[in-house]
Backbone as JSON, one array per atom type, in Angstrom:
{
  "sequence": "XXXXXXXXXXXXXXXXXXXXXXXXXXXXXXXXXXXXXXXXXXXXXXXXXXXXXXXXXXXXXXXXXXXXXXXXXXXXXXXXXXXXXXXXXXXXXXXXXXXXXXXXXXXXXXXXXXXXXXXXXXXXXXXXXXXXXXXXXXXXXXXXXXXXXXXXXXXXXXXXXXXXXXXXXXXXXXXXXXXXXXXXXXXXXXXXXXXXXXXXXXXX",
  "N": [[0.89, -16.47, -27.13], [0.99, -14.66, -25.2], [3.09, -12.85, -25.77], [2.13, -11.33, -27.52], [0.76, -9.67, -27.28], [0.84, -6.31, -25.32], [0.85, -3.51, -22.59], [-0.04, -1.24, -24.07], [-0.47, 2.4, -25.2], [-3.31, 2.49, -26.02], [-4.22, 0.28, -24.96], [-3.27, 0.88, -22.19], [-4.77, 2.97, -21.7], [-7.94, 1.92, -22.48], [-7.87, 1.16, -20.12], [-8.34, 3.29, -18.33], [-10.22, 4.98, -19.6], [-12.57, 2.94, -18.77], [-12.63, 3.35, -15.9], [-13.6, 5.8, -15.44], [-15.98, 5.4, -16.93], [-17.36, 3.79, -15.36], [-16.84, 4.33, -12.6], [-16.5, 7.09, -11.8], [-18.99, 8.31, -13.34], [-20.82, 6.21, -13.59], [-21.18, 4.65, -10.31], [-20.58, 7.03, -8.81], [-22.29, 8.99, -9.79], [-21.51, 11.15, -10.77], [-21.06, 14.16, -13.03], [-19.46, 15.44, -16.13], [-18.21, 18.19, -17.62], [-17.39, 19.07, -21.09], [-15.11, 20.08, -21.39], [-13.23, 19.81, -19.16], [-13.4, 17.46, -19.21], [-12.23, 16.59, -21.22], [-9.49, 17.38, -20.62], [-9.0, 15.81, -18.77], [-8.26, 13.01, -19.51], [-6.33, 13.97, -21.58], [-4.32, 14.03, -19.29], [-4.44, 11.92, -18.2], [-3.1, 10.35, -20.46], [-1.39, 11.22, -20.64], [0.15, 10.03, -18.82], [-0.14, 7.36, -19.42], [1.24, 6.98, -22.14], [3.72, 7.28, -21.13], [4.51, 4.89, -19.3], [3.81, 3.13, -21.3], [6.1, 3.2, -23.16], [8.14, 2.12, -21.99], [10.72, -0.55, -21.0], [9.92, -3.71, -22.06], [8.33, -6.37, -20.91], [7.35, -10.06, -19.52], [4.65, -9.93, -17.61], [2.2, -11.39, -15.43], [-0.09, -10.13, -15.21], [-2.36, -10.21, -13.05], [-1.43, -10.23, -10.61], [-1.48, -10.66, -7.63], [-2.26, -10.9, -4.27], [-4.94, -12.4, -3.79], [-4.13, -14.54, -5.84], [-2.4, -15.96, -5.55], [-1.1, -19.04, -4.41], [-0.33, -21.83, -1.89], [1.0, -24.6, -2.18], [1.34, -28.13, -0.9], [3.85, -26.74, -0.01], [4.5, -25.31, -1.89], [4.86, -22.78, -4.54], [1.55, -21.81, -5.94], [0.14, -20.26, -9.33], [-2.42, -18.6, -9.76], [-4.87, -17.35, -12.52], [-3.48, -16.32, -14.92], [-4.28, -16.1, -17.48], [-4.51, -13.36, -18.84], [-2.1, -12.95, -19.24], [0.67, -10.25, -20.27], [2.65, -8.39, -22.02], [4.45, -5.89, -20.61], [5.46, -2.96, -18.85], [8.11, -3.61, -16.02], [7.69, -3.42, -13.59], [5.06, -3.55, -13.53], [3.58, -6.57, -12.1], [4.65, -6.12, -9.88], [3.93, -3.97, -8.79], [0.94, -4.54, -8.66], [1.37, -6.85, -6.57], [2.44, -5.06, -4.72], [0.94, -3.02, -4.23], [-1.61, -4.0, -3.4], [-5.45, -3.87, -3.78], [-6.31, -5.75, -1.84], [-4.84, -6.48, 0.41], [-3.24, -4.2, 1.96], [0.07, -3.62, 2.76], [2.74, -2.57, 4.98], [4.53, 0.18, 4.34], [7.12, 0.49, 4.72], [7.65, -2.26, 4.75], [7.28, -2.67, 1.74], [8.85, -0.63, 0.72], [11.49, -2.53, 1.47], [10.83, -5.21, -0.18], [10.83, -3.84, -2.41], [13.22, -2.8, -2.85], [14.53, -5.17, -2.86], [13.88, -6.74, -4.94], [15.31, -5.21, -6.87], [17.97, -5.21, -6.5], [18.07, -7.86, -7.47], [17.11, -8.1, -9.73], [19.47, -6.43, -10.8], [21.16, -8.44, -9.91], [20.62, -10.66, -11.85], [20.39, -9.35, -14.75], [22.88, -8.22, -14.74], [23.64, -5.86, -14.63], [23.01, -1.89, -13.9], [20.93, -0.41, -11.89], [18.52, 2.59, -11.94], [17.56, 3.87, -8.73], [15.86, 5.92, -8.2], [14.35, 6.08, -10.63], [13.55, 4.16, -11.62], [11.52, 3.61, -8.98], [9.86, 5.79, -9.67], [8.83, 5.35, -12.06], [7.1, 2.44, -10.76], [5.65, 3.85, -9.32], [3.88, 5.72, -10.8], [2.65, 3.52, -12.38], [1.7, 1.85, -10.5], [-0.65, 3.9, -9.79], [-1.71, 4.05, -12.51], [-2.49, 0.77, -12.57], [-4.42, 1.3, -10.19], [-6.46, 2.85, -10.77], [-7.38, 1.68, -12.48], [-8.2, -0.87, -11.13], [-9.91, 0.27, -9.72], [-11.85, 1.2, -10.93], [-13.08, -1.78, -12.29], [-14.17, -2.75, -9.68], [-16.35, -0.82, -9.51], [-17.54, -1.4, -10.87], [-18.19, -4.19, -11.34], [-20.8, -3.42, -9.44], [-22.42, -1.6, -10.51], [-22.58, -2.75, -12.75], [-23.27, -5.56, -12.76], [-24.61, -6.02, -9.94], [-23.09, -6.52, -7.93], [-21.69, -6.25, -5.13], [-19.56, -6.75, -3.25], [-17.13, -5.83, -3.8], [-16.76, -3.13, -2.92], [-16.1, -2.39, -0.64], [-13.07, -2.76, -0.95], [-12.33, -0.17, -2.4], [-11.67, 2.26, -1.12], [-8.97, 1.61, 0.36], [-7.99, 1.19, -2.02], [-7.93, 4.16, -3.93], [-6.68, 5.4, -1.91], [-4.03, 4.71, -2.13], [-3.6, 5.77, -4.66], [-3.96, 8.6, -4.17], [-1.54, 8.81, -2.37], [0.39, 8.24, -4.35], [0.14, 10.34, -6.26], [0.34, 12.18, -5.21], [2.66, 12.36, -4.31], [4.61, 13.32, -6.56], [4.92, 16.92, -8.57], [4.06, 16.41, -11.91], [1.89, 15.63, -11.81], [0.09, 17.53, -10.71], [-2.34, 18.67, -12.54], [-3.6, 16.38, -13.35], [-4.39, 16.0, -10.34], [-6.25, 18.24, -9.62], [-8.42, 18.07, -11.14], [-9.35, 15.01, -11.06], [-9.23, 14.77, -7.9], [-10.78, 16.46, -7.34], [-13.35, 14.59, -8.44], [-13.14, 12.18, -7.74], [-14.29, 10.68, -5.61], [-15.17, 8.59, -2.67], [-16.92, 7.88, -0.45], [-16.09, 6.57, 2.6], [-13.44, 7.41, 1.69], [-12.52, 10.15, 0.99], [-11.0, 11.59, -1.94], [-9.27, 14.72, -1.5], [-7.47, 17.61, -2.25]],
  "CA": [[-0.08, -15.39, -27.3], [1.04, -13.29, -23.98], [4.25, -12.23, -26.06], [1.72, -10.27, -29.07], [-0.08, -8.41, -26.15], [1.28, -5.46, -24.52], [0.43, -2.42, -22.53], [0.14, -0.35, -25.16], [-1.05, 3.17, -24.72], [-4.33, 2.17, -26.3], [-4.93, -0.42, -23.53], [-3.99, 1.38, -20.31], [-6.18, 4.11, -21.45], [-9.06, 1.93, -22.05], [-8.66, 0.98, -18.54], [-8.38, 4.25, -17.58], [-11.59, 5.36, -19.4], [-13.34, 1.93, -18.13], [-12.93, 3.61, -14.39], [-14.2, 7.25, -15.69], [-17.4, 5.22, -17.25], [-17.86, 2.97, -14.36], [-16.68, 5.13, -11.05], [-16.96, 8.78, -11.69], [-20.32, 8.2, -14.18], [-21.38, 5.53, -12.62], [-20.77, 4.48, -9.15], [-20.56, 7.93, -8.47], [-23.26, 9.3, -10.79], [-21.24, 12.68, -11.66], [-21.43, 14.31, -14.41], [-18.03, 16.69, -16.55], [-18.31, 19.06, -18.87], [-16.95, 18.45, -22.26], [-13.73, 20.28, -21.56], [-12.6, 19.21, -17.84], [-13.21, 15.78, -19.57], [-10.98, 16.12, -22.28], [-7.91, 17.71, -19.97], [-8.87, 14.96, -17.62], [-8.28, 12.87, -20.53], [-5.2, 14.13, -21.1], [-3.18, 13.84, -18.55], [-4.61, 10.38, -18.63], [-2.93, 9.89, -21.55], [0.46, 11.02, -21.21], [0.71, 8.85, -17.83], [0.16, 5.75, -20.27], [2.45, 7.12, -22.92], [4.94, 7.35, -20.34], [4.1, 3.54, -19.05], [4.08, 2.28, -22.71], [7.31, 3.6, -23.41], [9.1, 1.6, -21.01], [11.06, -2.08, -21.68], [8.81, -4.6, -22.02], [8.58, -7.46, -19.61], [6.07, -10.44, -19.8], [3.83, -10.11, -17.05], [0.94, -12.18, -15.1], [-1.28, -9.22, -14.68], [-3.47, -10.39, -11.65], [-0.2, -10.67, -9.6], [-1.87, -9.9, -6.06], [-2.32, -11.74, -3.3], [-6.04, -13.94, -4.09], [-4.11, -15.51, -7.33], [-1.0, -16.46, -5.35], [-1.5, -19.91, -3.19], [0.77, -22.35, -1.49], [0.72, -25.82, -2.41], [2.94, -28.69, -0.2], [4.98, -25.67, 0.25], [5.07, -24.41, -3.33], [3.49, -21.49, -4.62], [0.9, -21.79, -7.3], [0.14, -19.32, -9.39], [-3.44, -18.59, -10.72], [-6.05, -16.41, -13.1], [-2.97, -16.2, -15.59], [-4.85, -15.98, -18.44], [-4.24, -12.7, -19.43], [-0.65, -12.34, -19.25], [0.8, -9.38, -21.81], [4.17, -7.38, -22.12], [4.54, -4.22, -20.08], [6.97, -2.56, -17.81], [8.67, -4.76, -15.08], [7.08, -2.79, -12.34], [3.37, -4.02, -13.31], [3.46, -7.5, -11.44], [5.42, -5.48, -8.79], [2.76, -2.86, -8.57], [-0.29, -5.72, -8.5], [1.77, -7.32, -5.48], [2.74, -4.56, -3.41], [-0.04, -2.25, -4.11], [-2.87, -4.81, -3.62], [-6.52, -3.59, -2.99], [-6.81, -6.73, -0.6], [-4.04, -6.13, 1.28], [-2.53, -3.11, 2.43], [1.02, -3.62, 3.25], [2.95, -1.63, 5.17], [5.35, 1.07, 3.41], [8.59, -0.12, 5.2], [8.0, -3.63, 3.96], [6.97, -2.51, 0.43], [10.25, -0.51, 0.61], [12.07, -3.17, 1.49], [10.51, -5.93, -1.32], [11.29, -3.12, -4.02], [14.82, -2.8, -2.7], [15.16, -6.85, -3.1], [13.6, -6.41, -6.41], [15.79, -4.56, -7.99], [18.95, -6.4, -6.38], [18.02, -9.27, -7.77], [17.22, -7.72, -11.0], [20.85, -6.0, -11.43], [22.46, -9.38, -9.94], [20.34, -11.33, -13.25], [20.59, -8.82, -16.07], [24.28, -7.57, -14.93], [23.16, -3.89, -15.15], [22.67, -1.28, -12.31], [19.39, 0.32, -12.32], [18.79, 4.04, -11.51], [16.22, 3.56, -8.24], [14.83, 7.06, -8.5], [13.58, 6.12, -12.15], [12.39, 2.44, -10.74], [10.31, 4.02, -8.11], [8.81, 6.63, -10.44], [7.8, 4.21, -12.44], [6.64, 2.23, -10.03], [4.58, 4.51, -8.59], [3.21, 5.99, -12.09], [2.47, 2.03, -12.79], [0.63, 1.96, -9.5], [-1.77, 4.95, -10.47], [-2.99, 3.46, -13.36], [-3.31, -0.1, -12.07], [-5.19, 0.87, -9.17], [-7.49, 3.35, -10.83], [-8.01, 0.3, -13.41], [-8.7, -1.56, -10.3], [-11.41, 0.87, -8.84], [-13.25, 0.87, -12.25], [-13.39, -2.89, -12.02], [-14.96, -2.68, -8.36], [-17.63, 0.03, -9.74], [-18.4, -2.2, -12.85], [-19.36, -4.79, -10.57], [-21.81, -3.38, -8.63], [-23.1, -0.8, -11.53], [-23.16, -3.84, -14.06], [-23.81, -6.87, -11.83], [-25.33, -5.95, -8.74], [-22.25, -7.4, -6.89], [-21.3, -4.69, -3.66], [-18.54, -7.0, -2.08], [-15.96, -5.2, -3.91], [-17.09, -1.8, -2.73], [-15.14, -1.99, 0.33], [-12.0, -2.33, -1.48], [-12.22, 0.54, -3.22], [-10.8, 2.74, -0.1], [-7.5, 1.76, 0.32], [-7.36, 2.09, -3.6], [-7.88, 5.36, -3.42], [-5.71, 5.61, -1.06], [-2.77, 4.44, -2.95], [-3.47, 6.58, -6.12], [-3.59, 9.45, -3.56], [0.16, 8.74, -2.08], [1.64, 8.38, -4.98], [0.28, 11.24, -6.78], [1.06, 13.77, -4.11], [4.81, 12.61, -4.51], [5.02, 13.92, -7.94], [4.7, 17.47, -9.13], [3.18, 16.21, -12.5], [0.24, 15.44, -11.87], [-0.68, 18.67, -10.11], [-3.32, 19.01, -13.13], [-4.58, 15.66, -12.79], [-5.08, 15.86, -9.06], [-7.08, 19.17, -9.69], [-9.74, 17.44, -11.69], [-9.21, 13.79, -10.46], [-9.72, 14.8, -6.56], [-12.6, 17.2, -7.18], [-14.73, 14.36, -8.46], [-13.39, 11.01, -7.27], [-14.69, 10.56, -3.95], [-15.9, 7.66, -2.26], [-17.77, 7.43, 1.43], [-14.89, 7.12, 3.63], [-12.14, 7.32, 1.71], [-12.72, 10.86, -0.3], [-9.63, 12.04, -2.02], [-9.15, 15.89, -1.43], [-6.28, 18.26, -2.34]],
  "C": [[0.26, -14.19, -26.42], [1.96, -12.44, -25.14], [3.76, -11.04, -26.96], [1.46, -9.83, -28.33], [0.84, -8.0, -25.71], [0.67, -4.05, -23.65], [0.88, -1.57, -22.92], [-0.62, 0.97, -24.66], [-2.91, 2.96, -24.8], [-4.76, 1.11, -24.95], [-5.07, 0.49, -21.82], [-5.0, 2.27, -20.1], [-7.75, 3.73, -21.49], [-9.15, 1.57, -21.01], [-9.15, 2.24, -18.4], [-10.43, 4.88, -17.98], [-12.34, 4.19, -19.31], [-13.62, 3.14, -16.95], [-13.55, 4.76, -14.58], [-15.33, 6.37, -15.64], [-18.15, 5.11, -15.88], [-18.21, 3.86, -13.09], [-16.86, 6.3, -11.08], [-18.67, 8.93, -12.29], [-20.98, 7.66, -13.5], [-22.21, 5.02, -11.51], [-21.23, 5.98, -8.41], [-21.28, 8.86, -8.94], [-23.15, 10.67, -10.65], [-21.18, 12.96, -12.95], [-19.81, 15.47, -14.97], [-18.31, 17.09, -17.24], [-17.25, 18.72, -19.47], [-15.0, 19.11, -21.95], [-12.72, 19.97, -20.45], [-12.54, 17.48, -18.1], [-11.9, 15.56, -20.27], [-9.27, 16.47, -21.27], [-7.98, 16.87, -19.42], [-8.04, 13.79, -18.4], [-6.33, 12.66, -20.89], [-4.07, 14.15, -20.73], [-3.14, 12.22, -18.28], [-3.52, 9.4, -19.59], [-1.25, 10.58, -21.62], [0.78, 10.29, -19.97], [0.93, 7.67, -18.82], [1.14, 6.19, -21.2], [3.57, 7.34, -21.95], [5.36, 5.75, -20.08], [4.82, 2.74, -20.27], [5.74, 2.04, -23.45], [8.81, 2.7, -22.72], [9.93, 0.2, -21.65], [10.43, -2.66, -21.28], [9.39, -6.19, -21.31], [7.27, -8.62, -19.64], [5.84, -10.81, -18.12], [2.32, -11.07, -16.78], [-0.05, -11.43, -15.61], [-2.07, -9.32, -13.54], [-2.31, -10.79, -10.91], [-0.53, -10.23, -7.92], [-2.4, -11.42, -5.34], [-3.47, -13.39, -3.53], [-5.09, -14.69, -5.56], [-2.7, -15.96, -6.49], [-1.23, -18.06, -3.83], [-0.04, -20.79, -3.04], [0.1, -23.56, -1.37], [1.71, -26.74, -1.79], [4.0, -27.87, -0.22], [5.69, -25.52, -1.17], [4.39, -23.63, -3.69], [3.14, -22.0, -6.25], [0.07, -20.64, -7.25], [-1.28, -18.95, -10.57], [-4.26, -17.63, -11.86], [-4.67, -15.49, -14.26], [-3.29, -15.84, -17.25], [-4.92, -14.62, -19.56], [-3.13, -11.72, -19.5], [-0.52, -11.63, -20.51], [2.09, -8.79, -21.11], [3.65, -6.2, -21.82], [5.63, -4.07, -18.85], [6.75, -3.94, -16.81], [8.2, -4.34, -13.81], [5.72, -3.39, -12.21], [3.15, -4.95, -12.6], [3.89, -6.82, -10.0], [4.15, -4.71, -8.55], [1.15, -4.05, -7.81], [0.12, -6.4, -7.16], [1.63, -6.36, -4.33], [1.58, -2.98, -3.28], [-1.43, -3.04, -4.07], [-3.67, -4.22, -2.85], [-6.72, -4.7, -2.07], [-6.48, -6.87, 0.52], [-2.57, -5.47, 1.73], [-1.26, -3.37, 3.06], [2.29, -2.71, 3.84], [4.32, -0.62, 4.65], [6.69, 0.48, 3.67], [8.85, -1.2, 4.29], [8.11, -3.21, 2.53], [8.3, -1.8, 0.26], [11.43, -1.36, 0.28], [11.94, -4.41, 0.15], [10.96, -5.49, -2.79], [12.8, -3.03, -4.26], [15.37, -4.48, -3.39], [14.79, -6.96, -4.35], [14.71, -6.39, -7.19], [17.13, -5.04, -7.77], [19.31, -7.6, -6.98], [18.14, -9.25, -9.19], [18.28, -7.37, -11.83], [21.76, -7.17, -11.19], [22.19, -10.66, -11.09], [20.74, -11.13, -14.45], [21.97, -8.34, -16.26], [24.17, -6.42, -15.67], [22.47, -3.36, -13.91], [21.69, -0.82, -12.8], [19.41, 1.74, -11.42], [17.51, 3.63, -10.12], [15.66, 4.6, -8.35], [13.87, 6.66, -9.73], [12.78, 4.36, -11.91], [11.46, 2.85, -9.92], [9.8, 4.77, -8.91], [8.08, 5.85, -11.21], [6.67, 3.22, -11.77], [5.16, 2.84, -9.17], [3.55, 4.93, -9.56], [2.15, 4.66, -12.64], [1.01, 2.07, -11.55], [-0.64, 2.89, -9.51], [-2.21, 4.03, -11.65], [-3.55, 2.35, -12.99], [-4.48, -0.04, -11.12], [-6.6, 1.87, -9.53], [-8.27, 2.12, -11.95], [-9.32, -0.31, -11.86], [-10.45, -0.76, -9.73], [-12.82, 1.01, -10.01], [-13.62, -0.64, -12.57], [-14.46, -3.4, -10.81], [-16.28, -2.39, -8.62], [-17.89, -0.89, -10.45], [-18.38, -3.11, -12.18], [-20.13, -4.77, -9.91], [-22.46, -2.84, -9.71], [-23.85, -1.92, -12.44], [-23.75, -5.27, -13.52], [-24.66, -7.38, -10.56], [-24.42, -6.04, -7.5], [-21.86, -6.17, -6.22], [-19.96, -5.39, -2.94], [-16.84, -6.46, -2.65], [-16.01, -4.13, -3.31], [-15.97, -1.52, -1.59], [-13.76, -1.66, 0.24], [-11.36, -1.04, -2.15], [-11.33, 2.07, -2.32], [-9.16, 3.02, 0.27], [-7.02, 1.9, -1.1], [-7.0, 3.06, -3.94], [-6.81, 6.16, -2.56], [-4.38, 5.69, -1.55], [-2.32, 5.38, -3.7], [-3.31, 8.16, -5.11], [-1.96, 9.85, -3.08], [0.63, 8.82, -3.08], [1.7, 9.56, -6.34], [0.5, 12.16, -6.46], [2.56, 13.7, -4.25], [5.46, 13.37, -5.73], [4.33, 15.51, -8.89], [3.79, 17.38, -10.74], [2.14, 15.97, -12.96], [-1.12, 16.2, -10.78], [-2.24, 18.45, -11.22], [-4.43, 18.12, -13.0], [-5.17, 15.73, -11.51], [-6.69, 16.74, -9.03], [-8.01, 18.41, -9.84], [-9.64, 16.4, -10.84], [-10.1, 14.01, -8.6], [-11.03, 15.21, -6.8], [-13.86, 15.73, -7.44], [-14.99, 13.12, -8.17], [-12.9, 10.55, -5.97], [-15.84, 9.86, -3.91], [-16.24, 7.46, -0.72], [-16.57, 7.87, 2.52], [-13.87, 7.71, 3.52], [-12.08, 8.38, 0.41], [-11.5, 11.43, -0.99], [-9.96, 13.64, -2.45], [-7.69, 16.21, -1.52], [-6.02, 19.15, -0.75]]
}
């Protein structure tokens, strides 16, 4: 079943507008006019057509730290359930961008470097790393704004608050790695202006 699923543009975007409903609407109970929506929108939407576009890879999806345990010194690997085909960065992204725990850039450097080593000494093919980290990082923006509309849509829809805290260093993330990239000047525009949370507000 994982192999028919993919992230298709149609999926990452309904994450993406999940986290609009949830966290900007929401959570955050702002409001957009009809046309700062649609550009928001968008640019939304050619990040995932960029994403979609990529070679397809079958992924866990929940590849972060709570689904990864160690059993008599083996790792088991849980909440698999909705593995699907999408770039080779997404499990990568879910690991080393985890809202649970913040790891520090060096290491995450270093993990992506062994990555992709490992990857050209499997497939016997060099990989460009500029175009692995862009991805990478592009990958990381959507997962983690997925992620922060998951957070909101449990407190909004459930009552539940113990995600809330997470939602910070999320933020955080999608901040770094959209400042690295000229493209998403337009998104930032909109994006910063209206998603801001307590401590951790993201400003241009």
């Amino acid at each position: 079943m994982a192999f028919n699923l993919r992230f298709d543009v149609e999926k990452l975007m309904w994450e993406l507008n999940f986290m609009i409903e949830h966290m900007i609407f929401g959570l955050l109970d702002k409001s957009m006019d009809d046309g700062e929506l649609d550009e928001m929108r968008g640019y939304l939407l050619d990040l995932c057509q960029i994403l979609s576009n990529q070679r397809q890879y079958l992924n866990h999806r929940d590849y972060h730290s709570r689904n990864i345990m160690v059993k008599d010194g083996d790792l088991r690997f849980l909440d698999f359930q909705d593995a699907r085909m999408g770039p080779c960065q997404y499990d990568l992204c879910s690991l080393l961008r985890d809202s649970y725990t913040v790891l520090d850039n060096k290491l995450v450097d270093e993990l992506i470097e062994y990555y992709i080593s490992q990857k050209e000494m499997i497939e016997g093919e060099s990989i460009d790393r500029n175009e692995f980290r862009r991805i990478f990082d592009y990958m990381s923006i959507q997962r983690n704004l997925k992620a922060i509309g998951t957070f909101a849509y449990q407190k909004m829809a459930k009552g539940n608050d113990r995600y809330l805290k997470y939602i910070p260093p999320t933020l955080n993330y999608v901040k770094v790695n959209m400042d690295k990239y000229k493209a998403f000047e337009g998104l930032r525009k909109i994006l910063y202006k209206y998603l801001q949370y307590k401590s951790a507000p993201i400003c241009g």
